[in-house]
N, C-alpha and C positions, 0 to 999 in steps of 0.2 A: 608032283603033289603040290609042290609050289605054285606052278598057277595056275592050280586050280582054288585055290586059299585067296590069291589074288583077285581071282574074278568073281567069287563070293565076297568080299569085303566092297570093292566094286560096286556090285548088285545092289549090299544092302546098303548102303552109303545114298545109290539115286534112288534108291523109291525110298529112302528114309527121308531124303532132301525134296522129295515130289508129297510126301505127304504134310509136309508141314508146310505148303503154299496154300495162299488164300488171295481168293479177291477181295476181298473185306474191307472197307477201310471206314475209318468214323468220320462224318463229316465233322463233326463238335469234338475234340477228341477233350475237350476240358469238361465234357459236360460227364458225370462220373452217377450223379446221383438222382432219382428223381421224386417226386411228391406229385398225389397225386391226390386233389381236391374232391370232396363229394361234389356232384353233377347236380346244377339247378333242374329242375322238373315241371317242363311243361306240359306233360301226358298226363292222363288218369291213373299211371301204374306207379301208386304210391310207392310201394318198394324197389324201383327199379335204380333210383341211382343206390342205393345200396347196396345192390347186387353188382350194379357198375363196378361200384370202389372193390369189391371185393373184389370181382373176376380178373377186373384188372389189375390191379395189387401182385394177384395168384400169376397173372400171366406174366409180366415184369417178372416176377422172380425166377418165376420155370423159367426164362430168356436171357437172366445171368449178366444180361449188355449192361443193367444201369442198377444200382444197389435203390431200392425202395426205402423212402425217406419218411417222417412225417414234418418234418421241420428242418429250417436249414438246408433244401436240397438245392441241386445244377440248375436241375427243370421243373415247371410245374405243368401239371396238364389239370385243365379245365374247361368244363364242356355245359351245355345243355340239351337237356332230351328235350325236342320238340315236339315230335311226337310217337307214337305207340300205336301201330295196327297192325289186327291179327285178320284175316282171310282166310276162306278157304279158298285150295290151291288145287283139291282135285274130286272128285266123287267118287264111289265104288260103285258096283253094279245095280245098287238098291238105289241109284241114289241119295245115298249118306255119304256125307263129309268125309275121305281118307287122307286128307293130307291138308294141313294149314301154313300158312305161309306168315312170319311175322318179318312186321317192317320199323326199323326204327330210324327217328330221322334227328341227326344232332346237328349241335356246333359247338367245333372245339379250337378251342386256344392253348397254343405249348409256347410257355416263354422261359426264355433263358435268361435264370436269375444271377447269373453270374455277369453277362452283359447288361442285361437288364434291355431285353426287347426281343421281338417277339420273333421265333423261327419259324411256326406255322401256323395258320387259322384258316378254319372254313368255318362257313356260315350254314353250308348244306351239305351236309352228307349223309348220304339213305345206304344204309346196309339191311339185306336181309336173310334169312335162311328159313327153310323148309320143314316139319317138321311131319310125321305120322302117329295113325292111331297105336298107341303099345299092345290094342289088341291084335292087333295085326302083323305084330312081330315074328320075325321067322324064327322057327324052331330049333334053327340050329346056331342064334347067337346068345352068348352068354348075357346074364344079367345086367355083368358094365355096361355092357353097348346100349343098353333102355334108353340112358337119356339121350339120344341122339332122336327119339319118340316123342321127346316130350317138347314142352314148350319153353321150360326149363334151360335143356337142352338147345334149344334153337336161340335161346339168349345168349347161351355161352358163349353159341357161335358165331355169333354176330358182333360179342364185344373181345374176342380172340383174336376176328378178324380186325377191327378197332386197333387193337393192340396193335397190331402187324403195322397199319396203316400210319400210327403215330412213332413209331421207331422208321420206317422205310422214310419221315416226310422228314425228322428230325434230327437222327445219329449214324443213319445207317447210311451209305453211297456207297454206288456199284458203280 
């Protein structure tokens, strides 16, 4: 019975030790906090850097990596929207519009205020995402899922992806 007690401690000992491994590491490991400026606007879509500051705000936090500051913080990020275009991306059978494709085009600056210079800038970066008609939504997905329809939706996803892109260029290395 004894070792069999042994080879159970054993066990959970290496996958207890295998689960708490990461590849993770911070390239900035002092940069703790960040701020994150409303977005000059050079498109016609007067509310977009607002929705910017939001989404991104919301994302940083779901992301837990960098505590969301208004003042005072590590890092600042600040960007401008260049510009804003929507297309459509596909047709139905009638030809009518089923799918619209929105593109937005920034440039963003992440400087570390702690050093005081600057870790990342682009001048051009085009992100975009795809969206469809909610009429045309299948039947068998729930409500939440709509805005993945909208165009709404396709903002998100494109400043989520944003998101992604400013943590992987300035805390994050693999």
């Amino acid at each position: 019975m004894k070792r069999y007690y042994w080879f159970i401690i054993i066990i959970c000992y290496y996958f207890c030790g295998c689960g708490a491994y990461s590849f993770y590491t911070r390239s900035n490991p002092h940069l703790k906090t960040v701020m994150i400026s409303e977005f000059e606007n050079d498109s016609e879509q007067y509310s977009l850097p607002e929705l910017i500051t939001t989404y991104l705000t919301e994302y940083f936090i779901a992301d837990n990596l960098l505590e969301v500051m208004g003042d005072n913080a590590d890092m600042d990020v600040t960007g401008t929207i260049i510009s804003y275009d929507k297309t459509v991306f596909s047709y139905d059978m009638q030809e009518e519009p089923k799918e619209w494709q929105i593109t937005i085009h920034f440039s963003i600056k992440v400087k570390d205020l702690v050093k005081d210079n600057t870790i990342w800038e682009t001048q051009d970066l085009t992100l975009r995402s795809i969206y469809g008609n909610p009429e045309n939504k299948p039947e068998d997905e729930s409500e939440n899922d709509i805005e993945v329809y909208t165009e709404m939706g396709a903002c998100r996803n494109i400043i989520d992806e944003l998101g992604d892109i400013i943590l992987s260029n300035t805390v994050e290395q693999w």
